[in-house]
C-alpha positions in Angstrom: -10.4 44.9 39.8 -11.1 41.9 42.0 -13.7 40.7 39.3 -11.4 41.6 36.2 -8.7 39.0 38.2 -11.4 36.0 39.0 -12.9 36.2 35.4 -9.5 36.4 33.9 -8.8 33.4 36.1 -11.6 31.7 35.2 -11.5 32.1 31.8 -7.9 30.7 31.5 -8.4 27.6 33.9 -11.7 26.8 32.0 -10.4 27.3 28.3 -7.4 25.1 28.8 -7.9 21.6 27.3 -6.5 18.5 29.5 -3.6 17.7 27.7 -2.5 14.2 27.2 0.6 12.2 28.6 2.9 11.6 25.5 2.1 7.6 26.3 -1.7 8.5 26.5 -1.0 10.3 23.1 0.4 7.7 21.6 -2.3 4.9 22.6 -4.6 7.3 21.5 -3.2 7.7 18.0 -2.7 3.9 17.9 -6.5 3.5 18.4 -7.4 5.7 15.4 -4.7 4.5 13.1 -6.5 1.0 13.8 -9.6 2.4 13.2 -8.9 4.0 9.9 -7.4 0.4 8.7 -10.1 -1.7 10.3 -12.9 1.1 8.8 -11.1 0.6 4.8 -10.1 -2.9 5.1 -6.3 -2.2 5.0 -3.9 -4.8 6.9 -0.7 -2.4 8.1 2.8 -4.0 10.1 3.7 -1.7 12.8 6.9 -1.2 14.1 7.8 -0.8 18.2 7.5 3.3 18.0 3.8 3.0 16.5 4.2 3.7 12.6 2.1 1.2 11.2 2.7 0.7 7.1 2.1 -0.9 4.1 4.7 -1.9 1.6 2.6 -1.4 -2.0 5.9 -2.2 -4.2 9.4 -3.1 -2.2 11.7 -1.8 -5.0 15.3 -2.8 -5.9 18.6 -2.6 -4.2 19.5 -1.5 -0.9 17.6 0.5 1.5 18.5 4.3 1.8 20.4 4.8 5.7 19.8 7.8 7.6 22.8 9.8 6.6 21.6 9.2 2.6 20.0 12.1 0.8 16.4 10.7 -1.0 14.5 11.7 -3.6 10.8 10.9 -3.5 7.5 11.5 -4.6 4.8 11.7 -1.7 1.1 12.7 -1.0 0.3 13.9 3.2 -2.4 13.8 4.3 -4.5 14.2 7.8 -5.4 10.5 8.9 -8.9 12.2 10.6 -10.3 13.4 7.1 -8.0 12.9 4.6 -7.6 16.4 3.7 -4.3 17.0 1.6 -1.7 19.3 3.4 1.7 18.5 1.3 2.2 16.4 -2.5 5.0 16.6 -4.9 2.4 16.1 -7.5 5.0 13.9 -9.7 8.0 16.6 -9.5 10.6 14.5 -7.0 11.9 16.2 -3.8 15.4 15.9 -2.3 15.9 15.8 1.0 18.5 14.4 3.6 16.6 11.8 5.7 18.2 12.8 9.0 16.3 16.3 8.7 12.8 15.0 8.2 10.1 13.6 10.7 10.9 10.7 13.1 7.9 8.6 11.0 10.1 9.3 7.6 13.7 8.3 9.3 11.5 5.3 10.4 9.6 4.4 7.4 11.5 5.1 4.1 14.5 2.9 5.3 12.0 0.1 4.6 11.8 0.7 1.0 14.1 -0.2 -1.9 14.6 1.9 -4.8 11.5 2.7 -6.3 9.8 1.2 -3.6 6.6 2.6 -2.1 4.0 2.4 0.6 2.0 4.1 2.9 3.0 5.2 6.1 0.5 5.6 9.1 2.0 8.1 11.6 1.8 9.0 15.1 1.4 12.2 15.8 4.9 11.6 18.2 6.7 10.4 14.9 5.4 13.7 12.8 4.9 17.3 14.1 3.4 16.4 17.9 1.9 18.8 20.1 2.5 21.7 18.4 1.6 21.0 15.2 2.8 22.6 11.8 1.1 25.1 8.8 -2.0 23.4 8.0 -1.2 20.2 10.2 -3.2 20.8 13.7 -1.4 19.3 17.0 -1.6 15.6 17.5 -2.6 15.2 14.8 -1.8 11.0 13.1 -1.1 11.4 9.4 -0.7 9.2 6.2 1.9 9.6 3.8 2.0 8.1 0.5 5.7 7.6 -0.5 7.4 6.7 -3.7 11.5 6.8 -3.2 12.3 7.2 -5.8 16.5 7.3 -5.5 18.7 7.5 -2.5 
């Protein structure tokens, strides 16, 4: 029984990854966002939280608030290999901005009506440590956004 208890122990101390600070996280993400722009030859703005974007087409108008509903076309994908995990492929979604990611409340506000850009986001700003579906934890992602109405 003694043995069962020490290689249960073991087993668990060993197999658990070092996880992180959120500010370590963060930095860390950062880094690879930088990366990935420096690596394509892409020049991003970055705001104090860590999204870092590019504004493709500005649009018209005034800029959706937090408490709008918007309706926009978008492409996710994982910044580490560009695999595709969410698109609207052309058929617009509705949603109220205050119920999406941090990195969407963030990022869309910077776009006019049919504005678009591409939004390079912190794991923090999207679905964190735990992750969600086919996302992994931590893991930075890119969205392609086109709002389309608001």
């Amino acid at each position: 029984m003694r043995y069962l208890l020490f290689a249960l122990f073991g087993f668990l101390f060993f197999s658990c990854e070092k996880q992180l600070s959120a500010d370590q996280q963060l930095q860390a993400d950062i880094a690879e966002i930088q990366k990935y722009l420096n690596d394509n030859n892409l020049t991003a703005q970055s705001t104090p939280s860590g999204l870092h974007y590019i504004i493709t087409e500005p649009g018209t108008g005034g800029h959706p608030s937090i408490s709008s509903s918007v309706t926009v076309n978008y492409t996710g994908k994982l910044l580490k290999n560009g695999d595709v995990f969410d698109q609207t492929n052309g058929s617009p979604r509705t949603f109220p901005l205050a119920n999406l990611i941090a990195g969407w409340q963030e990022g869309i506000p910077l776009l006019k009506k049919g504005g678009r850009g591409t939004f390079f986001v912190p794991s923090a700003l999207g679905y964190g440590p735990y992750g969600k579906g086919d996302i992994p934890a931590n893991a930075p992602l890119i969205f392609d956004i086109e709002l389309v109405n608001f």
